[in-house]
C-alpha positions as CSV (number, residue, x, y, z in Angstrom):
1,X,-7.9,17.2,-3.2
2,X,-10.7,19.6,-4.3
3,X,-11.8,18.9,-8.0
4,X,-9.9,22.3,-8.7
5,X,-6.8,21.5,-7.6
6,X,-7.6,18.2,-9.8
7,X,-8.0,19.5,-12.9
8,X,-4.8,22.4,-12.0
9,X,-2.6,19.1,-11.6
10,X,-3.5,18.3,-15.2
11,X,-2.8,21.3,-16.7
12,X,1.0,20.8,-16.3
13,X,0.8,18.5,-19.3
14,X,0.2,21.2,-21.3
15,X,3.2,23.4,-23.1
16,X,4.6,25.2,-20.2
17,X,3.7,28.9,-22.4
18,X,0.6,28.1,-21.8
19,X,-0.4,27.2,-17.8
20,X,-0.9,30.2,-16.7
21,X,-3.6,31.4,-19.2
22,X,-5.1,27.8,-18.9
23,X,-4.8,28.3,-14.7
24,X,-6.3,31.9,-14.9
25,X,-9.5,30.4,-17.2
26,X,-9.7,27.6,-14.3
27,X,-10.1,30.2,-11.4
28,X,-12.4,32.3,-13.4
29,X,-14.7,30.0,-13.8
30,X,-14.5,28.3,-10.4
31,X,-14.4,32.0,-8.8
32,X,-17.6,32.5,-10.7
33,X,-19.6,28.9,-10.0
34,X,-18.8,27.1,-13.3
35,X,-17.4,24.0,-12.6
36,X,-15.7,21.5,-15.1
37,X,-13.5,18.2,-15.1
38,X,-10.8,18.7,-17.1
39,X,-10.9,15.0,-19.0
40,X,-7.8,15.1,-21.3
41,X,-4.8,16.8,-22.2
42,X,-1.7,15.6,-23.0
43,X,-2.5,12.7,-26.0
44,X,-0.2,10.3,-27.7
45,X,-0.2,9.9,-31.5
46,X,-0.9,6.6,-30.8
47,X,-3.9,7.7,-29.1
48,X,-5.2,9.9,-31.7
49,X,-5.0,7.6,-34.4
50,X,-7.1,5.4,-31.9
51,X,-9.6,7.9,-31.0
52,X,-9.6,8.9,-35.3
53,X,-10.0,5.3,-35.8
54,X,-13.5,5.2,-34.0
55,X,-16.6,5.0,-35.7
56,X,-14.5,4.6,-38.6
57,X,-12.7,1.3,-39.0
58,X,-13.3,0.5,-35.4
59,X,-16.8,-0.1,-33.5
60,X,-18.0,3.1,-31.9
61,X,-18.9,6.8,-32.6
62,X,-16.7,9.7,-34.8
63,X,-15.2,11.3,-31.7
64,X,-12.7,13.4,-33.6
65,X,-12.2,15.2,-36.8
66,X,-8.7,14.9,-37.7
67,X,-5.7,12.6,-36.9
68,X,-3.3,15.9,-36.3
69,X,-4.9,17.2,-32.9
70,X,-3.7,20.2,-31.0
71,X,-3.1,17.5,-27.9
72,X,-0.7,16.3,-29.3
73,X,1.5,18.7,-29.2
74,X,0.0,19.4,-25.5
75,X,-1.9,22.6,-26.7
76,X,-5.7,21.3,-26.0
77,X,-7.9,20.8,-22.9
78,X,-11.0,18.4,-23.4
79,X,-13.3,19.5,-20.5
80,X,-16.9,18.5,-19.2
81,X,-19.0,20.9,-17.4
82,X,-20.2,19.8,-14.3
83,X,-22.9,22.5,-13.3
84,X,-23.0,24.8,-16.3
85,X,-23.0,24.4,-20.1
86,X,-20.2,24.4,-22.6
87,X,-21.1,28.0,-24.1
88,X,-21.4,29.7,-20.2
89,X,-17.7,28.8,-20.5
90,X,-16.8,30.9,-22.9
91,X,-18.5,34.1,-21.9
């Protein structure tokens, strides 16, 4: 399975309102050369008070801001660019 059909498979976590604008951002940038790996979408509470915990009162670094994230309710996409940076994936 190529790494775009990957990270489409993963989009189905989100809220189904929003797959295709998430799948039409995924072919732009693949149509264009900007690969990414979609890391997360879909996160527990459980999980967030986990990942809120970190660098807090648990060993590690602050990787989130707030305890009330948008994946929880399945309306956030964590990505990592594979051959581009962040910001080209905005333009």
């Amino acid at each position: 399975m190529s790494l775009r059909e990957e990270n489409r498979q993963k989009l189905y976590e989100l809220r189904p309102e929003l797959h295709n604008a998430a799948g039409m951002f995924l072919d732009h940038c693949f149509d264009t050369g900007k690969e990414f790996r979609v890391l997360e979408v879909y996160r527990s509470q459980a999980r967030q008070n986990e990942l809120y915990a970190q660098g807090r009162t648990k060993f590690g670094l602050i990787v989130t801001w707030t305890l009330k994230s948008k994946h929880t309710s399945r309306e956030a996409i964590d990505i990592k660019p594979i051959n581009c940076l962040h910001r080209e994936l905005e333009e």
